[in-house]
C-alpha positions as CSV (number, residue, x, y, z in Angstrom):
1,X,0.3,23.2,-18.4
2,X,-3.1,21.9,-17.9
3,X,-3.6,19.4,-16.0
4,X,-5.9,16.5,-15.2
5,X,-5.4,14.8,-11.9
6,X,-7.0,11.7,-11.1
7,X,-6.5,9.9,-7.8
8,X,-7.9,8.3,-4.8
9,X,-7.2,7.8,-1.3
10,X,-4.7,10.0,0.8
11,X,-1.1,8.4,-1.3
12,X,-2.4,11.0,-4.4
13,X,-3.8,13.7,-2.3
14,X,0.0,14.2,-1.4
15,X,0.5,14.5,-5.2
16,X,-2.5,16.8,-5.5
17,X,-1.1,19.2,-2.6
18,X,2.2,19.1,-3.9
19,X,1.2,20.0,-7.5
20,X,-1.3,22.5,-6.2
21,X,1.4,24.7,-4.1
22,X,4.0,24.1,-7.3
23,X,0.8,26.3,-8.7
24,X,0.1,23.6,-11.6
25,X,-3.5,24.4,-13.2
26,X,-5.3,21.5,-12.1
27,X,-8.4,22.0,-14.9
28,X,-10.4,19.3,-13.3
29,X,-9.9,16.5,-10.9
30,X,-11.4,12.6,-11.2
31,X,-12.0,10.7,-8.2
32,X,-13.5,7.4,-7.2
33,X,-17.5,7.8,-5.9
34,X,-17.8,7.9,-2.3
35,X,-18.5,4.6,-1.0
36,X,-18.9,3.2,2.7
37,X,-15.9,3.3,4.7
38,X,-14.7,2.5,8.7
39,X,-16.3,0.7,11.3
40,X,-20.0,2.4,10.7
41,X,-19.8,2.1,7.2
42,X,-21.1,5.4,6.7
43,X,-20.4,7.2,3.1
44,X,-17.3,8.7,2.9
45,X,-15.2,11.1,0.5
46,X,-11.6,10.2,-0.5
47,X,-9.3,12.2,0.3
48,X,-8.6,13.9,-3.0
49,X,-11.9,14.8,-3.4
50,X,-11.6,16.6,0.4
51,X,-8.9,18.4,-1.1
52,X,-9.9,19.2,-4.4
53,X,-13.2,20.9,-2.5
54,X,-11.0,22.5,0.0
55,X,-9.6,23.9,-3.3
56,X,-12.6,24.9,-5.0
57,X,-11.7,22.6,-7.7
58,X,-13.3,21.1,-10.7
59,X,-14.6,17.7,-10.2
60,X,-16.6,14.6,-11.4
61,X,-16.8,10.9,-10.0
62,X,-17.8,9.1,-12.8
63,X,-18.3,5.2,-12.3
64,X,-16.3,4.5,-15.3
65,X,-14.1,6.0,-18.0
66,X,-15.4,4.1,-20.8
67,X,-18.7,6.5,-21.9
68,X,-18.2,8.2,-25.0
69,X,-20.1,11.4,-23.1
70,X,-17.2,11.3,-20.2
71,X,-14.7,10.7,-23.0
72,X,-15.7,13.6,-24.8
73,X,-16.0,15.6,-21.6
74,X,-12.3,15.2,-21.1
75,X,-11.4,15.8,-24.4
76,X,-13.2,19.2,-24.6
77,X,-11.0,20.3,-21.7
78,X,-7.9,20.0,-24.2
79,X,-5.6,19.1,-21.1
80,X,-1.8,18.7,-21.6
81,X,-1.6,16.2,-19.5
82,X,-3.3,13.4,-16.9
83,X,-1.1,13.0,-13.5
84,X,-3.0,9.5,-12.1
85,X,-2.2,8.1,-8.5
86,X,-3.9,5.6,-7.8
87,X,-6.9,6.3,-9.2
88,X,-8.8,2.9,-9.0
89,X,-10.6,3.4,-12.0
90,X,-9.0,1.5,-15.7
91,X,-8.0,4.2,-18.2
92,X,-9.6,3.2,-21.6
93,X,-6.7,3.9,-24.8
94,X,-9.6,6.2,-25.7
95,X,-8.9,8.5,-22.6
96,X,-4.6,7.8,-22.7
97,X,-4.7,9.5,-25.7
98,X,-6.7,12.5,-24.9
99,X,-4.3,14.7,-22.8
100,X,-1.5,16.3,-25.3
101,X,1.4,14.5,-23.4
102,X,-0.4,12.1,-22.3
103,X,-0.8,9.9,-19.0
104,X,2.0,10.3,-16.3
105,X,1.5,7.6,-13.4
106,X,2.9,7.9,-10.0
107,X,3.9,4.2,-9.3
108,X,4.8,3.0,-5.6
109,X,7.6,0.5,-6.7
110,X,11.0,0.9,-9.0
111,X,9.2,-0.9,-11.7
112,X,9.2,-3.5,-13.1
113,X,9.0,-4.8,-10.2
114,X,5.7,-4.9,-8.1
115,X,3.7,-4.2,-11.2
116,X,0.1,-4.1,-9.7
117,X,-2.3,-3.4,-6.7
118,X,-0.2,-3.7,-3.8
119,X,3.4,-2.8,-4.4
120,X,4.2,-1.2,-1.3
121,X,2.7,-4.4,1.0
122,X,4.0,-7.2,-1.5
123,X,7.8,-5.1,-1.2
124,X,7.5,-5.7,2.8
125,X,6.6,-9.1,2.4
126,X,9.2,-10.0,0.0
127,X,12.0,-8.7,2.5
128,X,13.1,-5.8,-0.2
129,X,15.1,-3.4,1.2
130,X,14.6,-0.8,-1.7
131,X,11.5,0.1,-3.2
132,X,10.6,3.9,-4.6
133,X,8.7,5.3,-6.9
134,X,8.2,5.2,-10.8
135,X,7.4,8.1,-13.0
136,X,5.7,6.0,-16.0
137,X,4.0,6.6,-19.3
138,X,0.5,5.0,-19.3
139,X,0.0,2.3,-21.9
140,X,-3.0,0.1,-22.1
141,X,-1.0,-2.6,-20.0
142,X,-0.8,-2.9,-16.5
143,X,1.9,-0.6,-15.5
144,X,3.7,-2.0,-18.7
145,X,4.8,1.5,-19.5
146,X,8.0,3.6,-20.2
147,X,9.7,4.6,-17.2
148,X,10.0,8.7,-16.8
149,X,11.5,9.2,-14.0
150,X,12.7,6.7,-10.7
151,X,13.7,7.8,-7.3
152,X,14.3,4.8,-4.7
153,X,14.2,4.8,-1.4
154,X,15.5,2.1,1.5
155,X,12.6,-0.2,3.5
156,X,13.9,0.0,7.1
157,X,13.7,-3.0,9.3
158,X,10.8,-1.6,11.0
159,X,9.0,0.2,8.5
160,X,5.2,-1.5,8.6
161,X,2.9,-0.5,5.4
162,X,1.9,2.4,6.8
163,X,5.0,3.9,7.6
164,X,6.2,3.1,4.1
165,X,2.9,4.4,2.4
166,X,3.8,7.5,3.7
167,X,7.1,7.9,3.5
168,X,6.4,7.0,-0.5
169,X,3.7,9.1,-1.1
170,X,6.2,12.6,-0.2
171,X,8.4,10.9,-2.8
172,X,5.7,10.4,-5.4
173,X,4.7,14.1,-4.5
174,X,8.1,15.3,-5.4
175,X,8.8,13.1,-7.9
176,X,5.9,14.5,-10.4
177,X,6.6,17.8,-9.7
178,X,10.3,17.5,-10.8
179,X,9.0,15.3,-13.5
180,X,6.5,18.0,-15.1
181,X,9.7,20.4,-14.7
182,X,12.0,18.0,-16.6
183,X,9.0,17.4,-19.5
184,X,8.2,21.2,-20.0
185,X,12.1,21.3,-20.4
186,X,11.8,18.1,-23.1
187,X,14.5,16.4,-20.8
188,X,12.2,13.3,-19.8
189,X,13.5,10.2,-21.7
190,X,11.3,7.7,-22.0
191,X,12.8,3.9,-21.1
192,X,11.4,0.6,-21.8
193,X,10.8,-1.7,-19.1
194,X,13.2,-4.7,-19.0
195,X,9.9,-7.5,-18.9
196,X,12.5,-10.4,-17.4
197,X,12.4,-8.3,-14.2
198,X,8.6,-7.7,-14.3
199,X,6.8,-9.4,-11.1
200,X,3.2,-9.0,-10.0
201,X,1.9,-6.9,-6.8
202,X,-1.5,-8.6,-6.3
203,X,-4.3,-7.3,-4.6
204,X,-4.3,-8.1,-0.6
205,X,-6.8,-10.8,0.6
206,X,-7.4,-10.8,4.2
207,X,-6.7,-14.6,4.3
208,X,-2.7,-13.7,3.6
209,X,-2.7,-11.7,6.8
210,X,-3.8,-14.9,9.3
211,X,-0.7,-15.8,10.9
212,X,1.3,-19.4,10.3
213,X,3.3,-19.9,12.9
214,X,5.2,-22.9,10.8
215,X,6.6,-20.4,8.8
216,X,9.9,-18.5,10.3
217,X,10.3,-15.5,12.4
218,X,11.2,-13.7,10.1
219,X,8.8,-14.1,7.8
220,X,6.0,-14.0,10.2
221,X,7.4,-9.9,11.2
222,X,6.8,-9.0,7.8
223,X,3.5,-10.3,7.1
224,X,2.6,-8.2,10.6
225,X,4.5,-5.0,9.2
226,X,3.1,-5.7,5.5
227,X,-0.2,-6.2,6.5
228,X,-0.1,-2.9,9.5
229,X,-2.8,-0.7,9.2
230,X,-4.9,-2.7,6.7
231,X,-5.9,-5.8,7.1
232,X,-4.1,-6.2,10.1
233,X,-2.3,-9.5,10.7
234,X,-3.8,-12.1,13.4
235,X,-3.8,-15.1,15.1
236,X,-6.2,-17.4,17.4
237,X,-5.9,-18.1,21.1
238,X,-8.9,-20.1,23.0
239,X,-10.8,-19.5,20.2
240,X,-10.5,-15.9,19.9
241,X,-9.0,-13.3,17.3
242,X,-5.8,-11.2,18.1
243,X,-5.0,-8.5,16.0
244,X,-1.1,-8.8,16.1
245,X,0.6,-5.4,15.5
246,X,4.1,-5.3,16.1
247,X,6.5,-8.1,16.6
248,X,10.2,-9.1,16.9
249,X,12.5,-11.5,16.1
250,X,14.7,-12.7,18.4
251,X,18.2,-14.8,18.8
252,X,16.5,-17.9,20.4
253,X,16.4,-21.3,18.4
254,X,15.1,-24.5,18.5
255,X,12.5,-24.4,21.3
256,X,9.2,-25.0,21.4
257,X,6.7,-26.2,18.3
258,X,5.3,-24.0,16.0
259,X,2.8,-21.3,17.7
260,X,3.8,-22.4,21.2
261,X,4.2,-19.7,24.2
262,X,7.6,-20.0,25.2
263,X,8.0,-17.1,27.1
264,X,5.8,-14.5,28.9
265,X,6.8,-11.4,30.8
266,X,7.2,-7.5,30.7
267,X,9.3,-8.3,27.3
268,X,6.9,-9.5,25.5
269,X,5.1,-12.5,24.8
270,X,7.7,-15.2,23.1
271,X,6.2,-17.6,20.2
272,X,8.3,-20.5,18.5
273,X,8.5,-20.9,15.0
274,X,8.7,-22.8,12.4
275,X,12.5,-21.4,12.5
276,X,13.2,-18.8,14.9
277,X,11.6,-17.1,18.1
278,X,9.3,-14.2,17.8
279,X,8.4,-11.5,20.6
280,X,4.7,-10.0,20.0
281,X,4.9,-6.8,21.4
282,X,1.9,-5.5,20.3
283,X,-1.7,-7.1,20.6
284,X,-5.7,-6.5,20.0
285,X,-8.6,-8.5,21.2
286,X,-11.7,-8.2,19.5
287,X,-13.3,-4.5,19.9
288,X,-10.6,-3.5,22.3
289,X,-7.4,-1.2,22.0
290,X,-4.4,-1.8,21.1
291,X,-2.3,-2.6,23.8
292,X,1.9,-3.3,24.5
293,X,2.3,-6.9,26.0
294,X,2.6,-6.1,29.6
295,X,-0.8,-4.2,30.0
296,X,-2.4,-6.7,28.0
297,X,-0.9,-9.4,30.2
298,X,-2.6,-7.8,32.7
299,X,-6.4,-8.7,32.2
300,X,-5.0,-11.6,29.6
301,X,-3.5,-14.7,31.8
302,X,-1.3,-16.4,28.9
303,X,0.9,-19.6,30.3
304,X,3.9,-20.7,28.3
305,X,2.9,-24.2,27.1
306,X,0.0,-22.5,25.5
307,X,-0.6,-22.3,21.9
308,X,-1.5,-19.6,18.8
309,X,-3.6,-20.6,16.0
310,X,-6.9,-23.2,16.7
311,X,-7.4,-23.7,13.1
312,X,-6.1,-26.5,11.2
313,X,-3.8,-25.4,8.5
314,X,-3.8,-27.4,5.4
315,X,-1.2,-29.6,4.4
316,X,0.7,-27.5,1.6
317,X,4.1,-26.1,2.8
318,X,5.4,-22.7,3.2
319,X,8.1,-20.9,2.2
């Protein structure tokens, strides 16, 4: 078949790869432009476009789908099909309609649920224990489409965003690849989404990631795995940021007000909650390394009595 692939950042270069060494004929790939990225802010290529290169590829980076010139660009290729992974770019009905088959999107959730931006962060968050991927028809809703193909997949305890990501973006790699098998086959049977389980992934604002110690341990370990690499969950302490990257609950109750230092040694560094005890394990000051606890105790002289968090919260509750 031919196929257009349009994608992003490194979650559909996996897809790319995978289709590539299946030995698909990519006819042309569609990425986002490169834009400033890191610490220096220098421009930057995604990673599909790396690939797609490294491939010696077909490719354009238009700034939007919705010309009539890039429609009919697309449309002159007379593709069988678009495979889009997060793509970052809206897909006008013009352009669904071009490819023979259609649009084929590789969808980090078991939709309906996470519909949206951020499925894999908002799963974490949520306390899901299964998430996977979804094989979907595009429509002109947001990933309101027939469901192609699902393969699920268990959120460990630990898993953090990043772990997840990637553990997800081999699925969605082997998921379309079985899923152009099964629909060159005519075996793939399109099934509604049930829209009473439909919920909303919406995009990350750094704001979620600051931490609030009134909520409970719990909680507060998956906003630091949901929001590990990117934004990075954090705290204050004498009036400085600490990126918090890796925490864990432990048995303790009742001691200690909310974003108090209950304990410090080699273990860790022990917060109260507002239920529950949580262990920081790992920390970051501003411009410095990560570090585990015990060396950051080191050149860091944190009391118990001491307390997370110099902001004032507001007064609406948490759950």
């Amino acid at each position: 078949m031919r196929i257009i692939f349009a994608g992003t950042p490194v979650f559909a270069a996996t897809a790319l790869d995978a289709l590539l060494n299946a030995g698909h004929e990519i006819i042309l790939v569609l990425t986002q432009p490169d834009r400033p990225a890191g610490r220096g802010m220098k421009t930057a290529a995604s990673a599909v476009k790396l690939l797609a290169q490294q491939h010696d590829l077909a490719l354009l980076q238009p700034l939007t789908l919705k010309s009539a010139e890039m429609q009919a660009q697309l449309l002159a290729l007379a593709a069988d099909v678009m495979i889009v992974a997060a793509y970052g770019l809206i897909l006008p009905e013009a352009v669904l309609k071009i490819p023979r088959l259609g649009c084929l999107n590789i969808h980090a959730s078991i939709l309906p649920r996470w519909r949206g931006a951020a499925p894999i962060q908002r799963a974490i968050l949520a306390g899901d224990h299964v998430t996977g991927i979804t094989i979907m028809q595009m429509d002109v809703g947001l990933d309101t489409g027939a469901i192609l193909l699902k393969r699920s997949m268990a959120i460990s305890p630990d898993d953090t965003a990043h772990s997840l990501h990637d553990r997800l973006g081999l699925l969605g790699a082997e998921s379309i690849v079985d899923a152009l098998v099964l629909l060159q086959q005519g075996k793939l049977v399109p099934t509604v989404q049930d829209e009473t389980l439909a919920c909303y992934a919406a995009k990350i604002k750094k704001t979620e990631a600051e931490i609030d110690w009134r909520q409970s341990a719990e909680q507060i370990n998956r906003v630091v795995r949901a929001f590990n690499p990117n934004p990075g969950a954090y705290t204050y302490f004498r009036d400085v940021v600490l990126k918090i990257w890796q925490t864990k609950v432990v048995v303790e109750r009742g001691i200690g007000k909310p974003g108090e230092i209950v304990v410090v040694d080699r273990e860790g560094i022990t917060v109260a909650c507002g239920s529950g005890v949580l262990q920081i394990e790992i920390v970051q000051k501003p411009g410095g390394k990560k570090l585990n606890s015990a060396d950051f105790l080191v050149g860091n002289n944190l009391q118990p009595g001491e307390n997370f968090s110099a902001v004032k919260y507001s007064t609406s509750t948490h759950d």
